[in-house]
Wavefront OBJ file of the C-alpha trace (Angstrom):
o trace
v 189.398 336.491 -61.118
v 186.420 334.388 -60.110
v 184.377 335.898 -57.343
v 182.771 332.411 -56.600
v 182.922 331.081 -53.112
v 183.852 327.872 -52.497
v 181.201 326.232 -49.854
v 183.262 324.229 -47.177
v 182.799 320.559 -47.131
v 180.443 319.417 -44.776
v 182.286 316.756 -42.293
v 180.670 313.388 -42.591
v 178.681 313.004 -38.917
v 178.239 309.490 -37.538
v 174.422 308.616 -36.578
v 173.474 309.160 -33.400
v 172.979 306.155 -31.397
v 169.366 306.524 -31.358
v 168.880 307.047 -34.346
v 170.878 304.153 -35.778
v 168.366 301.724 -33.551
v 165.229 303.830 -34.778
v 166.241 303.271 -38.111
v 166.465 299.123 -37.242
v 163.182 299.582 -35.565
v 161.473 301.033 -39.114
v 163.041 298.109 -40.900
v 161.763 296.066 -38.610
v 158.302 297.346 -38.577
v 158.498 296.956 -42.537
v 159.684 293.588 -42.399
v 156.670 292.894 -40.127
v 154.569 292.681 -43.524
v 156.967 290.419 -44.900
v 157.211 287.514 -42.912
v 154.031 286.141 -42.072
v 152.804 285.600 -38.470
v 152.987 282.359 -36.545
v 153.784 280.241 -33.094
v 154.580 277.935 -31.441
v 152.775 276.194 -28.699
v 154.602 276.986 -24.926
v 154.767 275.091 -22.078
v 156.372 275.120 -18.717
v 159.244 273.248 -17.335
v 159.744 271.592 -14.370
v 162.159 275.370 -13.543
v 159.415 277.319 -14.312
v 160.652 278.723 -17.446
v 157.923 278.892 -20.608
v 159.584 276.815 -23.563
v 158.400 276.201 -27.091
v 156.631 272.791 -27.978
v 158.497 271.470 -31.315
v 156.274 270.612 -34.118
v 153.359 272.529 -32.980
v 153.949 275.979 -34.945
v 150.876 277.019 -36.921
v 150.323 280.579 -38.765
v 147.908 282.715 -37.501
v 146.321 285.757 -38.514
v 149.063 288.671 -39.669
v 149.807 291.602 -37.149
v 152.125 293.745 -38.984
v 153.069 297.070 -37.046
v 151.060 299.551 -37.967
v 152.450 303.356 -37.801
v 151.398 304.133 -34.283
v 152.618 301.370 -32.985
v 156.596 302.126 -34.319
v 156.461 305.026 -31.868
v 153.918 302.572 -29.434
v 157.187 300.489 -29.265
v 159.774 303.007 -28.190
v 157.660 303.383 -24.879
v 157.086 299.635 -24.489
v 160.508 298.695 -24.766
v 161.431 301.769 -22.200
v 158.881 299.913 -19.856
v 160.233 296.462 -20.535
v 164.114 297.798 -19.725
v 163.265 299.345 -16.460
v 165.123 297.536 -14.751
v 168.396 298.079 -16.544
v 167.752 301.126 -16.775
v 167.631 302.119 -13.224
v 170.295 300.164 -12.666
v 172.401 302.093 -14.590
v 171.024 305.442 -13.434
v 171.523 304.555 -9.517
v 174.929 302.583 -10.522
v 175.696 306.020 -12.672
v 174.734 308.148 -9.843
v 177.149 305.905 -6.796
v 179.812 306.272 -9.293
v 179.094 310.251 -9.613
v 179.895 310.312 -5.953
v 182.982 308.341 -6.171
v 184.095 310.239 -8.914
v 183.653 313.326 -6.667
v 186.709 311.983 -4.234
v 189.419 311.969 -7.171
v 190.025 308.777 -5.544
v 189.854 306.147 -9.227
v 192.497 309.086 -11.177
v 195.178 309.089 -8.606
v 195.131 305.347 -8.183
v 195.664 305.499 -11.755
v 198.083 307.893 -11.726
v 200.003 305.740 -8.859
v 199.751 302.453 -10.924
v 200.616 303.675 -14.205
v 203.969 305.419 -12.494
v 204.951 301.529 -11.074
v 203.969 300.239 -14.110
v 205.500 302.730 -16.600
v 206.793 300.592 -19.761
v 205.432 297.344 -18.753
v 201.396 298.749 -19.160
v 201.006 296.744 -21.945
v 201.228 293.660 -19.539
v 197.947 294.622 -17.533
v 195.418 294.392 -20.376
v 195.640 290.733 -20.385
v 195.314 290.497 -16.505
v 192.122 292.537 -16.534
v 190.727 290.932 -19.774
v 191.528 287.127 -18.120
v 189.879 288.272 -14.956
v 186.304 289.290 -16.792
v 186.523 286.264 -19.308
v 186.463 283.878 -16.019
v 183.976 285.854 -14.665
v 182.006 285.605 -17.968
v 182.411 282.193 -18.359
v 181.575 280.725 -14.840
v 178.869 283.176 -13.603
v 177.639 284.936 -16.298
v 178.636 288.182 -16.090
v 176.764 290.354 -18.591
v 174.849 293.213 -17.207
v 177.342 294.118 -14.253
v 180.175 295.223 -16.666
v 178.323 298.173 -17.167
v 180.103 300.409 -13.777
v 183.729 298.841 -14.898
v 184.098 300.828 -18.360
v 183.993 304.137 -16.215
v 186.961 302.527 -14.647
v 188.445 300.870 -17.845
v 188.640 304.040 -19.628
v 190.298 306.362 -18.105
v 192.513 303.758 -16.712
v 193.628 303.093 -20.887
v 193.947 306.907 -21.398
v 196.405 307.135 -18.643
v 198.055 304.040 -19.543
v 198.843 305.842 -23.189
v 195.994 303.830 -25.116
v 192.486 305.267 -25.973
v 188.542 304.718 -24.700
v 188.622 301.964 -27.622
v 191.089 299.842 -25.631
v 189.792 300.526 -22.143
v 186.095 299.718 -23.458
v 187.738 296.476 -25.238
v 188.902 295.229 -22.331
v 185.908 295.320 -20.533
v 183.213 294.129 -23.150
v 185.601 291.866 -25.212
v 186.898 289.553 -22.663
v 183.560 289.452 -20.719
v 181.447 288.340 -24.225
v 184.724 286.272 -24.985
v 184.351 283.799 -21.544
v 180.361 284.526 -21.910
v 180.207 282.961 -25.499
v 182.636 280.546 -25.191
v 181.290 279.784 -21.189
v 182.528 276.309 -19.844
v 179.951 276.600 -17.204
v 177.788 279.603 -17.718
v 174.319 278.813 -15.840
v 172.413 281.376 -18.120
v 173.875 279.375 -21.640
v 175.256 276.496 -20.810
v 173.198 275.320 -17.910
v 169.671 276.127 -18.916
v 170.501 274.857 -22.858
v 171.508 271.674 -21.434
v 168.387 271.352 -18.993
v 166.535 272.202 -21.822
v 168.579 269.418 -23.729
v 168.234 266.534 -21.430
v 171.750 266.857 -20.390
v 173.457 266.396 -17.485
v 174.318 270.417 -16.092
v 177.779 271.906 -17.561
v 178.457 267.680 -18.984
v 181.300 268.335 -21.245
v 183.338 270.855 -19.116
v 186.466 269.615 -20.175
v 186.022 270.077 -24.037
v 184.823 273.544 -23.555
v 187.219 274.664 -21.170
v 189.873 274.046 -23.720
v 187.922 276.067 -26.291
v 187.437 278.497 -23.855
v 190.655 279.059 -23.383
v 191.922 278.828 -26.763
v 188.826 281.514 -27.647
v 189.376 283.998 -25.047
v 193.423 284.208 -25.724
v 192.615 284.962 -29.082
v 190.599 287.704 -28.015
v 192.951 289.007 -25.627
v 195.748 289.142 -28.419
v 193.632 290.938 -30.474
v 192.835 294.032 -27.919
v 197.064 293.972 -27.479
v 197.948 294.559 -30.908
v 195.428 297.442 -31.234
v 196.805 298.575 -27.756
v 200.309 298.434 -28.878
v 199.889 300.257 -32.285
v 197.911 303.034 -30.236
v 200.428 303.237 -27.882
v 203.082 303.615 -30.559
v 201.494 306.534 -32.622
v 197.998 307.821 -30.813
v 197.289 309.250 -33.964
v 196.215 305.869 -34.932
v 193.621 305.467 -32.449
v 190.039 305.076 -33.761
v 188.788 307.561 -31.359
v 192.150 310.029 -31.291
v 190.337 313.340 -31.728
v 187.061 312.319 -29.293
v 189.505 311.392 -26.448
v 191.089 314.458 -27.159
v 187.951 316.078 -25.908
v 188.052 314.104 -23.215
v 187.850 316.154 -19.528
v 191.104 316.089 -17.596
v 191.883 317.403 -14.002
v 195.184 319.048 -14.130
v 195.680 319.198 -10.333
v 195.094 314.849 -10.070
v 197.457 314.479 -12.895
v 200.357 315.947 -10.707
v 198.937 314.146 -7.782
v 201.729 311.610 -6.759
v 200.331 309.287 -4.068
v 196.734 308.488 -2.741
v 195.772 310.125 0.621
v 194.742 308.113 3.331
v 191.543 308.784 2.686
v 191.337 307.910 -0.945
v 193.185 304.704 0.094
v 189.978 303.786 2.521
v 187.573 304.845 -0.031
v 189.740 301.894 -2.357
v 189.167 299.417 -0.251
v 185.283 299.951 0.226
v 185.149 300.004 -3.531
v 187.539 296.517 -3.995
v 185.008 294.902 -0.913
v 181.936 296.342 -3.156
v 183.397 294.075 -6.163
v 183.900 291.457 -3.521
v 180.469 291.647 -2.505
v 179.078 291.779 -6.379
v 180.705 288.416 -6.993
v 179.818 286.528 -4.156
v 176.496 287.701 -4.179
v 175.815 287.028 -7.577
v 177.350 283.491 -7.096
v 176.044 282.585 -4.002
v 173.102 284.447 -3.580
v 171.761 284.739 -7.304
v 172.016 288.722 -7.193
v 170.807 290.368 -10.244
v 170.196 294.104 -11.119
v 168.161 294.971 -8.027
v 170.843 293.514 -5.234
v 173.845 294.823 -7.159
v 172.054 298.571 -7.943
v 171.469 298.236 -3.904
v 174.901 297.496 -3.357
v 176.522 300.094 -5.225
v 173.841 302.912 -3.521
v 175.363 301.862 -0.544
v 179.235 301.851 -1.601
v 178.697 305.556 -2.561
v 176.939 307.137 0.571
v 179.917 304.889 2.307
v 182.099 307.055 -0.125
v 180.682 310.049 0.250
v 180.993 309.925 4.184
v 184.493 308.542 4.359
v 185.296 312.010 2.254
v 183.601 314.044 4.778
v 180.939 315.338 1.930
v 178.084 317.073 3.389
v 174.408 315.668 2.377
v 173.578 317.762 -0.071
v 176.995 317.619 -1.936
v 176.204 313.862 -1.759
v 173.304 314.282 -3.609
v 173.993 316.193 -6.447
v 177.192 314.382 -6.777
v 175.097 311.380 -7.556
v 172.312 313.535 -9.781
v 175.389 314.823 -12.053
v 176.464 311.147 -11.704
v 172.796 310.045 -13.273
v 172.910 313.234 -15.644
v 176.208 310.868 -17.657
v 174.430 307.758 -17.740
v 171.099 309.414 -19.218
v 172.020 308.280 -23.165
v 173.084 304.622 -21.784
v 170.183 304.085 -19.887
v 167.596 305.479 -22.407
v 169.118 304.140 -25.244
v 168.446 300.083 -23.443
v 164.933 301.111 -24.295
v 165.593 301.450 -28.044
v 167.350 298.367 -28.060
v 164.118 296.768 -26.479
v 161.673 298.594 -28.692
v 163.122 296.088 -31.131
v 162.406 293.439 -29.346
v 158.448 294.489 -29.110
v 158.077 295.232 -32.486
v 159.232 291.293 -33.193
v 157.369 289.764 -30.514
v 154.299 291.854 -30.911
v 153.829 290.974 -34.969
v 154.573 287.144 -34.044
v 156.948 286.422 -36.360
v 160.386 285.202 -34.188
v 158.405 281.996 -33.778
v 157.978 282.179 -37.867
v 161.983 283.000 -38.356
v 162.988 280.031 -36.381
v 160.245 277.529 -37.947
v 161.958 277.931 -41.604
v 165.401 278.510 -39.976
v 165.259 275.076 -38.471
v 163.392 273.565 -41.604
v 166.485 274.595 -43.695
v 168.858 272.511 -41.035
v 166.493 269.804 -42.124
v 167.157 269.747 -45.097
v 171.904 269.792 -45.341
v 173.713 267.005 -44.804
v 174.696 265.877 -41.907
v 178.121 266.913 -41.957
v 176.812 270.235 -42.154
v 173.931 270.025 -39.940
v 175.769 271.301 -37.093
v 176.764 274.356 -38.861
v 173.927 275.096 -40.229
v 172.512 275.115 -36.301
v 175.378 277.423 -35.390
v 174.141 279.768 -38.513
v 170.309 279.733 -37.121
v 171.834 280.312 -33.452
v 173.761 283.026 -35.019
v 170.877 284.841 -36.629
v 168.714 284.138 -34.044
v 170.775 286.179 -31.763
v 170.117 289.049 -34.065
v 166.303 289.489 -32.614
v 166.441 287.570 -28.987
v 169.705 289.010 -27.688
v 168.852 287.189 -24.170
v 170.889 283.950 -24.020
v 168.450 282.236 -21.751
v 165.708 283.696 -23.985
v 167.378 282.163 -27.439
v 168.160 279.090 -25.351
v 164.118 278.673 -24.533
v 162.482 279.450 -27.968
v 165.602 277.364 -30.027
v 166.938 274.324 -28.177
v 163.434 272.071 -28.017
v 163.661 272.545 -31.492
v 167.399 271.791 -31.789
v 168.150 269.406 -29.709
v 165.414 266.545 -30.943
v 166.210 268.355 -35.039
v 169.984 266.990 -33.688
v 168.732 263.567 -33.222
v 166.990 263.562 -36.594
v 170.374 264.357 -38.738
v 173.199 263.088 -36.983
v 174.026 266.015 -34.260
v 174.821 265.140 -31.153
v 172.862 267.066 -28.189
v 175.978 268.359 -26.998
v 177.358 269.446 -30.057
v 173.659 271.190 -30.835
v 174.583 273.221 -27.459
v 177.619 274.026 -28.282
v 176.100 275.515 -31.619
v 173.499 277.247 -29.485
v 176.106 279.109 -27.142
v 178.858 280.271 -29.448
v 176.061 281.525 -32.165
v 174.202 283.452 -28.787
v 177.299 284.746 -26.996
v 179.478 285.995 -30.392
v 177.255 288.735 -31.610
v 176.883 290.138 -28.843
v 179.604 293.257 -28.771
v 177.958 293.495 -32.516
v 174.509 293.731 -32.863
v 172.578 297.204 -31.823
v 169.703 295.042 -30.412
v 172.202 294.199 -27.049
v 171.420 296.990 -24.988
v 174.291 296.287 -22.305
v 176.218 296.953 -25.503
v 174.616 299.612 -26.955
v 174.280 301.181 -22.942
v 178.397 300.521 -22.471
v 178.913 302.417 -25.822
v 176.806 305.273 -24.802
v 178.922 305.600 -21.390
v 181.764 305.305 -22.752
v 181.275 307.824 -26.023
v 182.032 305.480 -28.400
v 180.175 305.676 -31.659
v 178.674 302.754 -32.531
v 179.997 302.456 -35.794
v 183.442 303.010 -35.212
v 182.769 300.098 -32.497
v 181.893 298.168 -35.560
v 184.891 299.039 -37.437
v 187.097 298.040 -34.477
v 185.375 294.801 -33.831
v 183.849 293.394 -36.910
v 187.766 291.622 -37.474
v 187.679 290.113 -34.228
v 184.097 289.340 -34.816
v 184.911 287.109 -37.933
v 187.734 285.629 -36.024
v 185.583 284.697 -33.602
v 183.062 283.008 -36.200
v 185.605 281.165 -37.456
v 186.846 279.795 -34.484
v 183.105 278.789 -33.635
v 183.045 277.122 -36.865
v 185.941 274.732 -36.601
v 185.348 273.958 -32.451
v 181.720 272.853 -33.497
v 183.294 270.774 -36.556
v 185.854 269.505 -34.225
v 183.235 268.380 -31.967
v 180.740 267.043 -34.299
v 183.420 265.076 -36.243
v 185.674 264.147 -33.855
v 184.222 264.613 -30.060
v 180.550 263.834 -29.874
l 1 2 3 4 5 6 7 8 9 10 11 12 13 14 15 16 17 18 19 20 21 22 23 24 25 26 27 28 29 30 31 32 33 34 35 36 37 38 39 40 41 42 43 44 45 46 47 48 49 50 51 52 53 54 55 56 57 58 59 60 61 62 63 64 65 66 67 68 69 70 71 72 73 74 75 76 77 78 79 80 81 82 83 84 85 86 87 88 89 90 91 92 93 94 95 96 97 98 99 100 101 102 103 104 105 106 107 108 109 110 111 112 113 114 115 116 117 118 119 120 121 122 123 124 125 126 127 128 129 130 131 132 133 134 135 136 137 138 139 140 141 142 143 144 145 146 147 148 149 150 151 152 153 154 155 156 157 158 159 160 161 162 163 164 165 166 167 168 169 170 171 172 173 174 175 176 177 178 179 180 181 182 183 184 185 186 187 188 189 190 191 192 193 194 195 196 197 198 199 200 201 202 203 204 205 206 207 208 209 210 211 212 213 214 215 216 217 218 219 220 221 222 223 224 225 226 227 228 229 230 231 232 233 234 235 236 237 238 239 240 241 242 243 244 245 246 247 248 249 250 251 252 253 254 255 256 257 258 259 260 261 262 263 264 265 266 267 268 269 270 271 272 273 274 275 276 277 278 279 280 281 282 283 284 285 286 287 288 289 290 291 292 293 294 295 296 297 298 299 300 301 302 303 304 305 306 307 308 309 310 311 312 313 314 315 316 317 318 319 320 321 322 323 324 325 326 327 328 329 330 331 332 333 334 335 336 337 338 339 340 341 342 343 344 345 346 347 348 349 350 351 352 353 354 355 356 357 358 359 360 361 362 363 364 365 366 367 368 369 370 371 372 373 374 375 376 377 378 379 380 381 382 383 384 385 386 387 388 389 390 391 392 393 394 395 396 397 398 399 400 401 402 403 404 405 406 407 408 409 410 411 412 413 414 415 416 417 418 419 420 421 422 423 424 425 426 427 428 429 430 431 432 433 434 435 436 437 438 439 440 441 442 443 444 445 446 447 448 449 450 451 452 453 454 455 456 457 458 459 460 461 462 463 464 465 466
């Protein structure tokens, strides 16, 4: 008999979140002595925003990042999220106190008892609700409190943290990309442009639509097929980890308190979209408003001060990864703006749309849009360094301006629930313990759906429209 042991396989381990975006900021730094450093000239429009000067980009002298200045960059980009990140901290910490009430699981509980065989049927209600929302207003940054909802909502419905993330993230990037009157795409491309603000409605609305039922389709069949066998869930044995309270799940109704505490947290939504509509709310105002919905909370339960408080620090203790891993997403960011060479990626980008035919011109736009949004995530951002180049590059080949837009917003607003640079994605991920691969392997399908449906809309358009 053989007395050798036989060593137990070692269980593959996916990367850490940081570490996957540490590894993209290395390549980054090496790429750094790659590309060569250059700009473009910047001036200021009549809306105060800074905008690239087409056909003044010179190369100037190379600033690749040196080995300090990869670690330089994690700090910086902490610095440059801030604001983000606090929001999620204080938005982590209201929710911590909400949380403490048991109020969210026995609504769930309640709805998934009147809804029991027909759950199936809500996905699409909450997915059509955060597409509008993403399409009209621009909602990017506030999803970021909804997947604490989303998910245990999905788990109780008999689907997994995949689907309740999903239908958060993938119908708010849906109506975001494919935006019919998004002021942060849309609006400031066409300013940018020389077009009449959210001209074309019409043609994009029916994109929209067609674009965001797609999506919503796609999240059902997963749904479904989890809800069939759970074992086929991509996250089966994490949400099996998953905490559970025992006494909520035989909870059958919502106290009279809880039921008050609903309603303060269906006004604070209330409040969150008018605000943001009416009153141009970002971060600050909305972090603000949420503070205020859980000390509300915390009262209405009769909490004393101090259980307030650490219900909000153990609230802030969850969001710790999402928040800190914004700044690695940003660190990016730095590492390309700090070397100088986005200005260089876009000047032979754009030379390479010179050079196609014009029936492919617009493609070829929605290709540099697409990469573009690799390394400036920020659709208003993309918008400001891209469209004075595209729009007048348009006129040169045969593009119409509204066609280049159209390019512009599907190749910003796709990649987002992709690329590790988006740190509301990367943050949502975090909170919702979801590896970021296994996001990948759930989304990269819809992903090339999506791309293709980008593809023939801006053909469409090009061919037929404009």
């Amino acid at each position: 008999m053989s007395t050798e042991t036989v060593k137990p396989r070692k269980k593959f381990e996916f990367p850490h979140g940081f570490v996957i975006l540490f590894a993209l900021m290395i390549i980054t730094a090496l790429v750094t002595y790659v590309i060569p450093a250059g700009e473009y000239e910047r001036t200021t429009d009549e809306n105060g925003r800074s905008i690239v000067v087409d056909g003044t980009y010179q190369t100037i002298d190379s600033n690749p990042t040196g080995f300090l200045d990869l670690f330089d960059a994690v700090h910086i980009g902490m610095v440059n999220a801030s604001e983000i990140i606090f929001f999620i901290f204080i938005v982590g910490g209201a929710f911590g106190i909400l949380g403490a009430t048991n109020t969210i699981e026995a609504a769930f509980g309640s709805l998934t008892r009147k809804l029991a065989g027909k759950e199936l049927l809500l996905i699409p209600v909450i997915m059509l609700f955060f597409a509008i929302c993403g399409g009209t207003w621009g909602m990017a940054e506030e999803v970021i409190p909804f997947i604490l909802i989303a998910i245990p909502l999905a788990i109780r419905m008999g689907f997994d943290s995949m689907t309740g993330t999903a239908m958060i993230l993938a119908s708010v990037y849906a109506g975001f990309g494919s935006a019919f009157m998004n002021p942060f795409t849309v609006g400031v491309a066409q300013g940018i442009a020389g077009l009449p603000t959210f001209s074309g409605m019409g043609v994009r609305f029916v994109f929209w639509f067609i674009f965001v039922g797609v999506t919503i389709l796609y999240v059902m069949l997963y749904a479904r097929k989890v809800k069939k066998d759970p074992t086929k869930s991509l996250m089966y044995e994490e949400d099996l980890k998953r905490e559970r309270n025992p006494e909520i799940n035989e909870q059958q109704t919502l106290t009279k308190r809880q039921m008050v505490i609903l309603a303060v947290l269906a006004l604070t939504i209330v409040a969150l979209a008018l605000g943001v509509i009416l009153e141009g709310w970002y971060v600050t105002e909305i972090a603000s408003l949420f503070l205020i919905m859980g000390i509300v909370v915390g009262v209405i339960n009769k909490m004393k001060v101090n259980q307030i408080a650490n219900a909000f620090v153990k609230g802030c203790e969850e969001m710790v990864m999402g928040a800190l891993i914004v700044g690695f997403a940003y660190g990016i960011l730095v590492l390309l703006q700090n070397s100088s060479t986005i200005d260089t990626i876009l000047f032979y980008v754009s030379g390479l749309v010179a050079e196609l035919p014009s029936y492919l011109s617009a493609l070829g736009m929605y290709v540099v849009q697409s990469l573009l949004n690799f390394i400036v995530p920020s659709g208003s951002g993309q918008a400001a360094i891209s469209m004075p180049i595209m729009a007048p590059l348009g006129d040169l080949v045969g593009v119409d301006r509204q066609t280049a837009v159209l390019a512009f917003q599907y190749g910003d607003g796709i990649s987002n629930i992709l690329t590790p640079t988006a740190g509301v994605l990367m943050a949502s991920l975090a909170l919702a313990k979801i590896p970021w691969i296994k996001w990948v392997k759930w989304a990269l399908p819809l992903i090339l759906i999506q791309y293709a449906l980008g593809a023939i809309f801006i053909t469409v358009a090009h061919m037929f429209i404009w």
